[in-house]
DRENLUMTI-633693 format. One record per residue (C-alpha): x, y, z; residue in one letter. Coordinates in pm, whole numbers, always signed. Layout:
<sites>
{px->X	py->Y	pz->Z	aa->A}
...
</sites>
This chain:
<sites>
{px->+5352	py->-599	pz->+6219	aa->X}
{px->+5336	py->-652	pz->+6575	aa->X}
{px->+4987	py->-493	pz->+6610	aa->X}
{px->+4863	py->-681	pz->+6305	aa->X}
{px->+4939	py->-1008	pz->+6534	aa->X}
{px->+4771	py->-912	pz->+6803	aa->X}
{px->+4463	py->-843	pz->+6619	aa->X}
{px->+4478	py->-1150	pz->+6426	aa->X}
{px->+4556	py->-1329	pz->+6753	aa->X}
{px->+4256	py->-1167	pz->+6939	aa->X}
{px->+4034	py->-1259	pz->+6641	aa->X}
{px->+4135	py->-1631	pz->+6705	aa->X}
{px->+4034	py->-1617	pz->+7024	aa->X}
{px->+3720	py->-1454	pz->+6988	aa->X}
{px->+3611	py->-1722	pz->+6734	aa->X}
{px->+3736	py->-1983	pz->+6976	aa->X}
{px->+3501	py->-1881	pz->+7221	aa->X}
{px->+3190	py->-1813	pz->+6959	aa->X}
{px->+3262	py->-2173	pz->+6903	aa->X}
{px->+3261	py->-2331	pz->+7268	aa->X}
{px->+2929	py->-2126	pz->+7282	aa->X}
{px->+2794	py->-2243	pz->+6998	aa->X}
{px->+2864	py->-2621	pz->+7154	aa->X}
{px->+2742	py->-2505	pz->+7514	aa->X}
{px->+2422	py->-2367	pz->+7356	aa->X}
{px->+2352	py->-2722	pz->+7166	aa->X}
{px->+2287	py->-2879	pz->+7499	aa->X}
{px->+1969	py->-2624	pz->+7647	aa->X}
{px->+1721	py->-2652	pz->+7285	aa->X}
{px->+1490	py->-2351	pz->+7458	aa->X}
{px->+1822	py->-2122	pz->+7395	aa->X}
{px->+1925	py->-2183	pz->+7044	aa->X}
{px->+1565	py->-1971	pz->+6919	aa->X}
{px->+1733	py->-1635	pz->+7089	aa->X}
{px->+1902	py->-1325	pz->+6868	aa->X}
{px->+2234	py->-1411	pz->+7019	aa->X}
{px->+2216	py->-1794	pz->+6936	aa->X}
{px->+2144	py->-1673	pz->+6609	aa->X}
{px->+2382	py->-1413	pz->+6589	aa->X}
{px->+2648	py->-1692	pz->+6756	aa->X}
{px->+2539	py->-1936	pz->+6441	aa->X}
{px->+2548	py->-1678	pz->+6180	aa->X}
{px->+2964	py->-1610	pz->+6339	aa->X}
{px->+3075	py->-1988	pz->+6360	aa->X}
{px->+2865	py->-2144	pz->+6037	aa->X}
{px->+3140	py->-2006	pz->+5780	aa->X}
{px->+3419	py->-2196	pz->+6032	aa->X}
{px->+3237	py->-2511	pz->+6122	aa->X}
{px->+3051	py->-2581	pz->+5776	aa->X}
{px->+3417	py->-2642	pz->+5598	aa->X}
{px->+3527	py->-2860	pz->+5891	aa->X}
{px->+3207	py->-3056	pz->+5853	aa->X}
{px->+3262	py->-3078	pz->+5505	aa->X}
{px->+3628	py->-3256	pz->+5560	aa->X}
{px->+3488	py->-3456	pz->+5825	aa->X}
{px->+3216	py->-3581	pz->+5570	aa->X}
{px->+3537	py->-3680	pz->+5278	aa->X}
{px->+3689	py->-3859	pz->+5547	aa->X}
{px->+3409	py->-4036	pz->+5608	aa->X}
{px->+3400	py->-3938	pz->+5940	aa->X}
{px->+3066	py->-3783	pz->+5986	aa->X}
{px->+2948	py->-3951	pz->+6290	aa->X}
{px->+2541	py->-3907	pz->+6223	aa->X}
{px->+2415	py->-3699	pz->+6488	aa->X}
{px->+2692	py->-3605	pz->+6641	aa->X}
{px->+2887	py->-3309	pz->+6498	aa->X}
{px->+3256	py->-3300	pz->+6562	aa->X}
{px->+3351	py->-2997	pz->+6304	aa->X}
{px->+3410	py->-2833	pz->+6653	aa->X}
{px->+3698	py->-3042	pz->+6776	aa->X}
{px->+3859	py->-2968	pz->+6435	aa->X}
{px->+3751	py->-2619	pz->+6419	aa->X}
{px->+3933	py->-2584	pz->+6767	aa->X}
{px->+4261	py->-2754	pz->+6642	aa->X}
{px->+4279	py->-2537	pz->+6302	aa->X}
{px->+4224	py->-2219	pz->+6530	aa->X}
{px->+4496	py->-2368	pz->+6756	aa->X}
{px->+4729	py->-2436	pz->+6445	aa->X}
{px->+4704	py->-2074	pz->+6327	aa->X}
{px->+4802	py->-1908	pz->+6615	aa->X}
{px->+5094	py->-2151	pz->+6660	aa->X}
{px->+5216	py->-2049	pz->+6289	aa->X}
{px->+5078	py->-1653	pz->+6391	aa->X}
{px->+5338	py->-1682	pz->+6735	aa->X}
{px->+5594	py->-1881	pz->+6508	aa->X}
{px->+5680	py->-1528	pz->+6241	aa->X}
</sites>
């Protein structure tokens, strides 16, 4: 069980950081047209496109700014608390 945490937990983390990327890469355009932009999209699109989607019912889909990444980060953060917590 133990070792089944720690993967889970290191899985989290990865993701986390795929995700700050992902936001990093946003701000330099020339960047987001390289394989590991792509590859970094193709990772974080299946986490942010649901958050986006919630954002949207909520009615809080700000136009052109995108902040499925704040509430990507605070899901991830949620999950490990409850992962730490058993």
């Amino acid at each position: 069980m133990y070792s089944i945490k720690i993967a889970l937990s290191l899985l989290l983390r990865i993701i986390d950081s795929l995700i700050l990327i992902r936001v990093l890469l946003s701000f330099f355009p020339t960047l987001q047209s390289s394989r590991i932009s792509y590859f970094i999209y193709q990772m974080t699109e299946p986490i942010l496109a649901p958050c986006r989607a919630i954002l949207d019912r909520l009615g809080l889909g700000m136009g052109m700014l995108d902040f499925s990444p704040i509430l990507a980060f605070l899901l991830l953060r949620l999950i490990q608390t409850m992962l730490y917590a058993l």
